[in-house]
DOSETOR-665513 format. One line per field, with one value per residue: residue number from 1; x, y, z of N, C-alpha, C in turn; residue in three letters. Coordinates in pm, 1 decimal. Each point is the difference from the previous one (the first is absolute). Example, Ala and Ser with C-alpha at 12.3 -4.5 7.8 and 13.67 -1.06 7.14 Angstrom:
REM DOSETOR-665513
num = (1 | 2)
n.px = (1319.0 | -35.0)
n.py = (-569.0 | 105.0)
n.pz = (780.0 | -72.0)
ca.px = (-89.0 | 82.0)
ca.py = (119.0 | 119.0)
ca.pz = (0.0 | 6.0)
c.px = (90.0 | -77.0)
c.py = (120.0 | 109.0)
c.pz = (0.0 | 73.0)
residu = (ALA | SER)
//
This chain:
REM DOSETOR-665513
num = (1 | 2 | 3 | 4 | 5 | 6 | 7 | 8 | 9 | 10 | 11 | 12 | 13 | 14 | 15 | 16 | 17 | 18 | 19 | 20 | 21 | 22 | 23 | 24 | 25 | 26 | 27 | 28 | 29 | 30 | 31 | 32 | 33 | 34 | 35 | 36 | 37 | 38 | 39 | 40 | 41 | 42 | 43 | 44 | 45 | 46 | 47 | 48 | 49 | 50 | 51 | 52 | 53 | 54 | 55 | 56 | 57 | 58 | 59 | 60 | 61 | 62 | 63 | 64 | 65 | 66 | 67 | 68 | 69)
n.px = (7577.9 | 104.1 | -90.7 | 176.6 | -0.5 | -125.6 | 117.2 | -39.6 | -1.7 | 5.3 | -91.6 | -131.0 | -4.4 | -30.0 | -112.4 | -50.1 | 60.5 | -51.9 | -52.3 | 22.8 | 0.8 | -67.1 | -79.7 | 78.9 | -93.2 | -95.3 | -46.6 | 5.6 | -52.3 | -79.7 | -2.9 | -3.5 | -45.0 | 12.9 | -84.2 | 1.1 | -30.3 | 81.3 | 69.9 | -69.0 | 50.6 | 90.2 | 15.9 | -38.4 | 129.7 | 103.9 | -16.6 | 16.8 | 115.0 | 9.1 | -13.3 | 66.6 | 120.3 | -8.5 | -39.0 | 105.1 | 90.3 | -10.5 | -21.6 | 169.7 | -22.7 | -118.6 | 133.8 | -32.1 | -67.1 | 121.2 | 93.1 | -86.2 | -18.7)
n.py = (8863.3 | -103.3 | -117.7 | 15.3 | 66.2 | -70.7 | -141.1 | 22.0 | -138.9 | 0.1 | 137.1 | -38.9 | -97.5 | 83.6 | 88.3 | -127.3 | -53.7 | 134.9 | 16.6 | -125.2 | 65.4 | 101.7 | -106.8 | -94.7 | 86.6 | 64.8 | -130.5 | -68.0 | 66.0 | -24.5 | -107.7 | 60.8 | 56.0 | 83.1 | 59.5 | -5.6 | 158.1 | -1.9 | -94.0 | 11.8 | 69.4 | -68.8 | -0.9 | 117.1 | 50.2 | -104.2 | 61.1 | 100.4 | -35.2 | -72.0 | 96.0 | 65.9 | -77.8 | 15.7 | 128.1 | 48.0 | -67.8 | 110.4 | 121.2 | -44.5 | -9.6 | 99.1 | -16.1 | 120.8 | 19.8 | 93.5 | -124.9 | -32.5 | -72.1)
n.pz = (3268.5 | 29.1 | 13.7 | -40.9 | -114.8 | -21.0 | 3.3 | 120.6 | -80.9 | -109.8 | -20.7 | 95.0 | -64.2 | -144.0 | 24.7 | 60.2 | -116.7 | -37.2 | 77.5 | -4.5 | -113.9 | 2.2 | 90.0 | -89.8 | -117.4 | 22.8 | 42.0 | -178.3 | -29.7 | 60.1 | -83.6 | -118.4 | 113.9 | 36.9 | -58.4 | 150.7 | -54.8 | -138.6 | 119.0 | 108.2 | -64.3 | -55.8 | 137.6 | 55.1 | -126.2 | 10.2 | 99.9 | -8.2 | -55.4 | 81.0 | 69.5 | -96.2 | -14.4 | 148.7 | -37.8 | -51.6 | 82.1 | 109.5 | -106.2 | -53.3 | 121.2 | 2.4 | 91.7 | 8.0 | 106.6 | -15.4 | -40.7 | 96.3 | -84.4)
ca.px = (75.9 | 0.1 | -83.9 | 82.8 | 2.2 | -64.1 | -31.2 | 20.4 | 120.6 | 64.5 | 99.2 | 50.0 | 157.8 | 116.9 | 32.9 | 95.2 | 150.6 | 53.7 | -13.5 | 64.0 | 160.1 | 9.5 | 42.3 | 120.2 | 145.0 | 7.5 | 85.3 | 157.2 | 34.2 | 40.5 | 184.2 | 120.8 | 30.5 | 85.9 | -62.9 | -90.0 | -141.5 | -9.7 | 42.2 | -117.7 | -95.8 | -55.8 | -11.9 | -135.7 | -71.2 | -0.5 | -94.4 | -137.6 | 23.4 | 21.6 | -138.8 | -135.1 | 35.2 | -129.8 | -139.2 | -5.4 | 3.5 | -62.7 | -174.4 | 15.1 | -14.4 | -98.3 | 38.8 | -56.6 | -136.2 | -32.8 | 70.2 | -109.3 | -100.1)
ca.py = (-56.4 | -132.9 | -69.0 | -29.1 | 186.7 | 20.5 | -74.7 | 82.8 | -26.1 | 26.7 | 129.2 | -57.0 | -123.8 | 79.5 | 119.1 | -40.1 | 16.8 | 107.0 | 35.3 | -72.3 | 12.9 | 129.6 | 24.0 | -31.9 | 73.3 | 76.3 | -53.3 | 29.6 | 203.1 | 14.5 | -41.0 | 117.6 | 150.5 | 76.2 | 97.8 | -87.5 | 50.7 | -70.2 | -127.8 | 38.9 | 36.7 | -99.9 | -141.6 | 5.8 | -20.5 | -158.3 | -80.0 | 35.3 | -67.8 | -104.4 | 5.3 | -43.1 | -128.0 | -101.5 | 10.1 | -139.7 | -119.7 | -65.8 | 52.0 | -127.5 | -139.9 | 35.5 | -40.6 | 74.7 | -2.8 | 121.8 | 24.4 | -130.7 | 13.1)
ca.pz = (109.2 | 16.3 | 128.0 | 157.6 | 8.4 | 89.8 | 106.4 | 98.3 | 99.8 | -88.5 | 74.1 | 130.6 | -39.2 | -40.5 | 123.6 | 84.1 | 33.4 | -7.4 | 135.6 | 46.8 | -24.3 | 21.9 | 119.4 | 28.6 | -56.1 | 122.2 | 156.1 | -5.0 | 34.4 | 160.9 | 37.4 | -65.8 | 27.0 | 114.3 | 70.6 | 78.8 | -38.3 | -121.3 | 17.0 | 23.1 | -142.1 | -73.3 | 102.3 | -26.4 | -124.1 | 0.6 | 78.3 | -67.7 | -116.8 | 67.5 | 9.8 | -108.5 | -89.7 | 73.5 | -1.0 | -173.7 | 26.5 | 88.3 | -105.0 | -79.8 | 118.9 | 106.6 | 158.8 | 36.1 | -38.4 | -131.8 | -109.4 | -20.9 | -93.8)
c.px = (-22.0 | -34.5 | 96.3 | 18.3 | -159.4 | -42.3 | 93.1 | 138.9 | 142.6 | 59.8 | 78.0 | 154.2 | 105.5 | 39.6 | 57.0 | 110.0 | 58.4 | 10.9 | 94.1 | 138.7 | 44.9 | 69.8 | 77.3 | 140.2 | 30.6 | 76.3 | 126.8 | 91.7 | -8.3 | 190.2 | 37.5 | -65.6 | 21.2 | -132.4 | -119.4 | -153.1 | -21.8 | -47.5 | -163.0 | -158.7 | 60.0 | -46.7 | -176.9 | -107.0 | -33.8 | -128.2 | -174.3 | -46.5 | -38.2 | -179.5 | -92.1 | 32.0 | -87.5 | -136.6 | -34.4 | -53.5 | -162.1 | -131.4 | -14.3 | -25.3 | -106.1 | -9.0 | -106.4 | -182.3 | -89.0 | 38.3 | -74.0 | -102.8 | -124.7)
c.py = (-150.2 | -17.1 | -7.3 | 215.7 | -18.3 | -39.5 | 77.1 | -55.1 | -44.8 | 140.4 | -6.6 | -46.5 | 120.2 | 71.2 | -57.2 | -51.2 | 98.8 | 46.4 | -101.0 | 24.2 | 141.0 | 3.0 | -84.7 | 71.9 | 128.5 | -27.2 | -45.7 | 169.3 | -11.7 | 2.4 | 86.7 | 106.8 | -1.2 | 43.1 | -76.7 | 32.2 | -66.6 | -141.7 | 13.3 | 11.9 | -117.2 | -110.0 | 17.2 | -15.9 | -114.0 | -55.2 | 46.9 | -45.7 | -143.1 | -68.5 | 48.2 | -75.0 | -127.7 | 58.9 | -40.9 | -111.2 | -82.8 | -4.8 | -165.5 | -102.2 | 26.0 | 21.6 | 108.2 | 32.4 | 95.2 | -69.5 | -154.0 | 34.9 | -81.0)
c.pz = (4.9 | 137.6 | 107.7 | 45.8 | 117.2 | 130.5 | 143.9 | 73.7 | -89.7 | 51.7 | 159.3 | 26.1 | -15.0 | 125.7 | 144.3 | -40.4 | -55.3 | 148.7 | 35.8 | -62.6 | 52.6 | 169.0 | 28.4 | -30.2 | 129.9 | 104.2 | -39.5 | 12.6 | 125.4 | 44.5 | -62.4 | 16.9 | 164.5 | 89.7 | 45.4 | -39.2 | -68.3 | 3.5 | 31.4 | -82.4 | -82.4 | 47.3 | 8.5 | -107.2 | -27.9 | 45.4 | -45.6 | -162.6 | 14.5 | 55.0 | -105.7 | -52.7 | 69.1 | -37.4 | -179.9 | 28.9 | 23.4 | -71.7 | -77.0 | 36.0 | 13.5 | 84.0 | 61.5 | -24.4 | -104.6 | -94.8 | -76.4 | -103.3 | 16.3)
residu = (UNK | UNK | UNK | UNK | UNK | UNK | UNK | UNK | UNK | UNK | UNK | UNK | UNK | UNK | UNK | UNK | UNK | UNK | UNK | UNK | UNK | UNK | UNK | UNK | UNK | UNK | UNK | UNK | UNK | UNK | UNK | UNK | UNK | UNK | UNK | UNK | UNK | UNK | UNK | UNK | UNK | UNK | UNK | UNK | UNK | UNK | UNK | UNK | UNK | UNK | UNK | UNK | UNK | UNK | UNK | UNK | UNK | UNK | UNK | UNK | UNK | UNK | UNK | UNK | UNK | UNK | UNK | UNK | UNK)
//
């Protein structure tokens, strides 16, 4: 494995804007379906997506007292 395969925030980076694309594509589906359940469940999905795209974030910043080295 190459020194960026082990560095933590190299994966970090990828996985929040996967999360970050995942819950945009969702809240775009919100608009093309009908069914308010549906509308619901991806609106929630978004958001829990969303919030781990801040807890990425946040391990990459340190912002948090767990994520401090």
């Amino acid at each position: 494995m190459s020194k960026a395969d082990r560095d933590p925030t190299h994966h970090t980076r990828q996985q929040a804007e996967r999360f970050r694309q995942s819950a945009s594509h969702l809240r775009e589906d919100v608009a093309k379906v009908d069914d308010p359940r549906a509308q619901a469940l991806f609106e929630a999905a978004a958001e829990v997506l969303l919030g781990l795209e801040k807890a990425f974030r946040d391990y990459e910043a340190g912002k948090e007292r767990a994520w401090r080295r």
